[in-house]
N, C-alpha and C positions, 0 to 999 in steps of 0.2 A: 749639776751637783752643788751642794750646796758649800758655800767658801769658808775656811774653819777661820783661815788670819791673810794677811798679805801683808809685803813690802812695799809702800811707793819711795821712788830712789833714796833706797838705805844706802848708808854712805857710813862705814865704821874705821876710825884711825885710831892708832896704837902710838899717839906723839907725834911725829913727822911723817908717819907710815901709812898708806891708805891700805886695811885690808880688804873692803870691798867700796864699790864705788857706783852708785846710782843705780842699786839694784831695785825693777821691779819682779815681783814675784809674787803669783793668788798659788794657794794650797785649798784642796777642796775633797771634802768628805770621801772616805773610800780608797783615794792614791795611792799609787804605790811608786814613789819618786826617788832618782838614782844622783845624786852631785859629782859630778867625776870632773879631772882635772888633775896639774901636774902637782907636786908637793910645792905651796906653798901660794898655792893660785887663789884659798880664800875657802874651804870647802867646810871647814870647822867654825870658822868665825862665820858664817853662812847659818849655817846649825845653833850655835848658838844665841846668831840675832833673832832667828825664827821663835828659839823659846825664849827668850828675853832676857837671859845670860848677859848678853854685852851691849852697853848705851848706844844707841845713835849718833852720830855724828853730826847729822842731816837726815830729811826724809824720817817716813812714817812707820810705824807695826799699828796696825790692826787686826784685832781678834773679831770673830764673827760674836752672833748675839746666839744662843747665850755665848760667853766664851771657852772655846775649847779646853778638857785638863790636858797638857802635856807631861809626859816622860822625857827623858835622855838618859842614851845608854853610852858611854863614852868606848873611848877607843881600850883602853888600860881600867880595866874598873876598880873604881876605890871599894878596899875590903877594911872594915873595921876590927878592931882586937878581939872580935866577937863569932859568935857561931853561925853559922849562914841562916838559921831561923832570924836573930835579934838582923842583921844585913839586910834581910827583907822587911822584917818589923818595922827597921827605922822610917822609912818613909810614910807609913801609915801612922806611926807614930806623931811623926809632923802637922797629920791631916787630924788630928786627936782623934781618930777612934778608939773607941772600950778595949781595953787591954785581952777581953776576949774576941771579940771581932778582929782584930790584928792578928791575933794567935791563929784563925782559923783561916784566914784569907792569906797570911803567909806561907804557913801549912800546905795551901792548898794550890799556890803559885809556885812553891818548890815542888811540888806533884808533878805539875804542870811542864815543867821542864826537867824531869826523868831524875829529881835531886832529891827526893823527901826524905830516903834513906841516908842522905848527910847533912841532913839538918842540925844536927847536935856538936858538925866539925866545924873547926874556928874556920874563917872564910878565907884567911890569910894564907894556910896550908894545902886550898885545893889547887888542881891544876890549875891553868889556865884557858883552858875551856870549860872547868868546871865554874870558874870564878864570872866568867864571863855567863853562862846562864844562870846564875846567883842574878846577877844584874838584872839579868834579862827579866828574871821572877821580878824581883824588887821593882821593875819598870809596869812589868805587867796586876800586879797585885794593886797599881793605883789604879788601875780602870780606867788609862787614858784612851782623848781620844785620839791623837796623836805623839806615834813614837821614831821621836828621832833616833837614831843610832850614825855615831862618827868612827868610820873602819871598823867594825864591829867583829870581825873576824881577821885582821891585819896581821896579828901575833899569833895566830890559833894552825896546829897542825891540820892536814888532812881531814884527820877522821871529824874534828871539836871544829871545822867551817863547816862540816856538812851536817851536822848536831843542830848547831846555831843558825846556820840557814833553813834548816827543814823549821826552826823556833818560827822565823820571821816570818815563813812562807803560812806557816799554821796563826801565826797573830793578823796578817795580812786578810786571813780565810774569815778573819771572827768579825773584821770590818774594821779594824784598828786602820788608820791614817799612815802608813808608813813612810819616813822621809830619812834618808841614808845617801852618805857620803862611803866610796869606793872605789881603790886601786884596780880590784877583781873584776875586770869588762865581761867577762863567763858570768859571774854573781849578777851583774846589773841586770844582762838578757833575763836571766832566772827568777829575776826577782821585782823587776822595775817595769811598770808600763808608759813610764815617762822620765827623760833624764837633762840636768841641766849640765851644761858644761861650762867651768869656772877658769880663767885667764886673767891672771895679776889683777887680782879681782871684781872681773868683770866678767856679765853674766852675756855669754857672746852666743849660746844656743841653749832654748827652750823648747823640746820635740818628743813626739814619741817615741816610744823606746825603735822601735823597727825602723824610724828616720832617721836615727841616730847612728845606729848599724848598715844604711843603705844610701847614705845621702839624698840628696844635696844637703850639706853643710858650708858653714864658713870654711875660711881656706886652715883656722889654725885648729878648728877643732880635727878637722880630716888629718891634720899634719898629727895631733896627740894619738888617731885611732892608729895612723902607718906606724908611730913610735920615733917621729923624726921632727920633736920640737926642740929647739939648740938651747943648749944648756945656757943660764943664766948667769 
């Protein structure tokens, strides 16, 4: 498969703080990749090195040729004082297209995620499973070719995980690159055919999804899957 971007030992600190530390990592066309790990092991700042959000410390990002567009879909999605058509607009607005091409392409990404009929409400007012596949439009209306998502369903009831999952599983279906960080070990099987597992920020397993679920593993990923890593 063909490789979109990679880490050679990315190493990102916050002032005295290392949040990840000599991570390598290839992402390649197609994926469908799960980060899991305990809170605070690196799985965002992970995400964010990937799209380029946060500087290096050390070590390298590369994008393949040409280079890949990315989206991020965050964990809390930012809503603007605006209606969830202009939510979606914005992004394409950035990419300057004609203010009708943006109309019809956000139009048609709010379709796209079962929202077209609230298009005209401010974005700020809808659920929280609504707001979150606003994002999801807005992520998919750039036409990337990879889409990160950080907990993407973390805060979302029952019925608005299984909405936004069926979202990712149908973006996944289109060929979209998928790479998501997840408390939900049910969602990864469902959704991941490869998962990495993040420890005080270090990347201590890289497997497939089914090896990840079946071992052999290191000693502290198996300890994260029984639920008996000692509190920090």
């Amino acid at each position: 498969m063909t490789t979109l971007l990679s880490l050679q030992r990315a190493t990102v600190r916050f002032g005295s703080q290392t949040a990840l530390s000599d991570i390598d990592f290839v992402l390649r066309r197609g994926e469908h990749v799960a980060v899991v790990g305990a809170n605070g092991s690196g799985k965002s700042t992970l995400l964010r090195a990937v799209h380029g959000l946060v500087p290096l410390g050390a070590g390298q990002r590369a994008l393949g040729d040409p280079s890949p567009r990315i989206a991020m879909v965050f964990q809390r999605p930012f809503m603007l004082r605006l209606s969830a058509l202009a939510n979606v607009e914005l992004g394409l607005r950035l990419q300057r297209l004609p203010r009708e091409q943006r109309r019809e392409r956000a139009l048609r990404a709010l379709e796209r995620v079962g929202l077209a009929r609230e298009s005209a409400r401010i974005g700020r007012v809808l659920s929280a499973g609504q707001q979150q596949r606003v994002a999801l439009a807005r992520a998919w209306a750039l036409q990337p070719d990879v889409l990160l998502l950080d907990e993407p369903t973390a805060s979302l009831d029952p019925s608005a995980k299984r909405e936004v999952e069926a979202l990712i599983d149908e973006f996944a279906g289109q060929g979209i690159t998928v790479m998501m960080s997840s408390h939900n070990l049910g969602q990864v099987k469902r959704l991941a055919q490869r998962v990495l597992y993040l420890e005080h920020g270090r990347l201590l397993a890289d497997v497939p999804t089914d090896r990840f679920f079946d071992g052999p593993l290191p000693e502290e990923a198996s300890l994260f899957l029984k639920g008996e890593l000692p509190w920090d």
